[in-house]
Each structure stands twice: as C-alpha cells, then as structure tokens.
C-alpha positions in Angstrom: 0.0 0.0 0.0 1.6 3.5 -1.0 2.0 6.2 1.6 1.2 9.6 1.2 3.9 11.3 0.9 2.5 15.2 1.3 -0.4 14.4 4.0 -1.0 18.2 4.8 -1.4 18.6 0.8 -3.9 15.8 1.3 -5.5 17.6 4.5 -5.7 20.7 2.3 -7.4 19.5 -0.6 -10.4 17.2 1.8 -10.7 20.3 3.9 -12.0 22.4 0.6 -13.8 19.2 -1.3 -10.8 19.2 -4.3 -10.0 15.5 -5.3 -6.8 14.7 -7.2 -8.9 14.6 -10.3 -9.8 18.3 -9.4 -6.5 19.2 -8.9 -5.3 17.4 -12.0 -7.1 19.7 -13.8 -6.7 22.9 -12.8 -2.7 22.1 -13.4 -3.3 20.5 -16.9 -1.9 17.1 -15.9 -3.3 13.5 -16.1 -4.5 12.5 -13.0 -2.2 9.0 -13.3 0.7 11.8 -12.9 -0.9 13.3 -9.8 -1.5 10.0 -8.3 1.9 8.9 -8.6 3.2 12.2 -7.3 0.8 11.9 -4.4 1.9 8.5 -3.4 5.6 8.9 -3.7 5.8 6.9 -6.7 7.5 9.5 -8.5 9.2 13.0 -7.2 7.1 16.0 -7.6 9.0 18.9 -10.2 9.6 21.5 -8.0 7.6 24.0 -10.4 4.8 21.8 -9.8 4.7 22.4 -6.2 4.8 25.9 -7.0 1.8 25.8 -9.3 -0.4 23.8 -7.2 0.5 26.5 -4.5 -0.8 29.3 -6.8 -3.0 27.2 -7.9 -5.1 26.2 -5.4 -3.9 27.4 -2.2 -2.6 31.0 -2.5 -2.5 31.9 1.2 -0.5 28.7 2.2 3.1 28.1 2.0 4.8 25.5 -0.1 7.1 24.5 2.8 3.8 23.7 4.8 1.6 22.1 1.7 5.3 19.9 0.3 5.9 18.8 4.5 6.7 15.0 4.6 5.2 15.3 7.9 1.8 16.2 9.3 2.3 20.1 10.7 -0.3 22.3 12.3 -1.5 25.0 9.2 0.1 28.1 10.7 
C-alpha cells in the first residue's frame, strides 16, 4: 500500500472538497501523474509544487503544503 507522501497537501485539498482529479485539472496534468506524485511513486518537479500552490492554495506556503510530515497549518 503506498503512503502519502504530502499528507497536509492531502489535508488541504479534503478540507476544501478538491479531489486529485480536481486538482489534476486545474494544473493541466493526467491525473495518473498526480496520483503517482501523491503517493511517492514518483518525485514532484519542484515548479509543480509551485503551481499547485498558486493554484489552489494562494495563502499557504509550499514548505507547509510539500511537509513530509503532518504540521499544524500556521
């Protein structure tokens, strides 16, 4: 069973109802590629951490969303 690998990306994206289909859209990316990203099957590209940042979560910082570990949204 794959781990998440960014579990306050995945605590962000329940919290406002965005699935990884959702977010594979708004970044113009197969959701296969998300997944993957998502589950540590593959590394993230650091300009797609970036993106999803701008993307979807504008007031949050990337060192908080990209955490390996769970931390308190400050």
């Amino acid at each position: 069973m794959a781990v998440k690998k960014f579990p306050n990306l995945s605590a962000e994206l329940a919290r406002h109802g965005i699935t990884q289909d959702d977010m594979a859209e708004r970044i113009n990316k197969p959701t296969e590629t998300v997944s993957r990203w998502m589950n540590g099957r593959n590394a993230m590209p650091v300009g797609e951490c970036f993106r999803i940042k701008e993307e979807l979560f504008p007031n949050l910082s990337v060192d908080y969303l990209f955490a390996s570990e769970p931390i308190s949204n400050q």
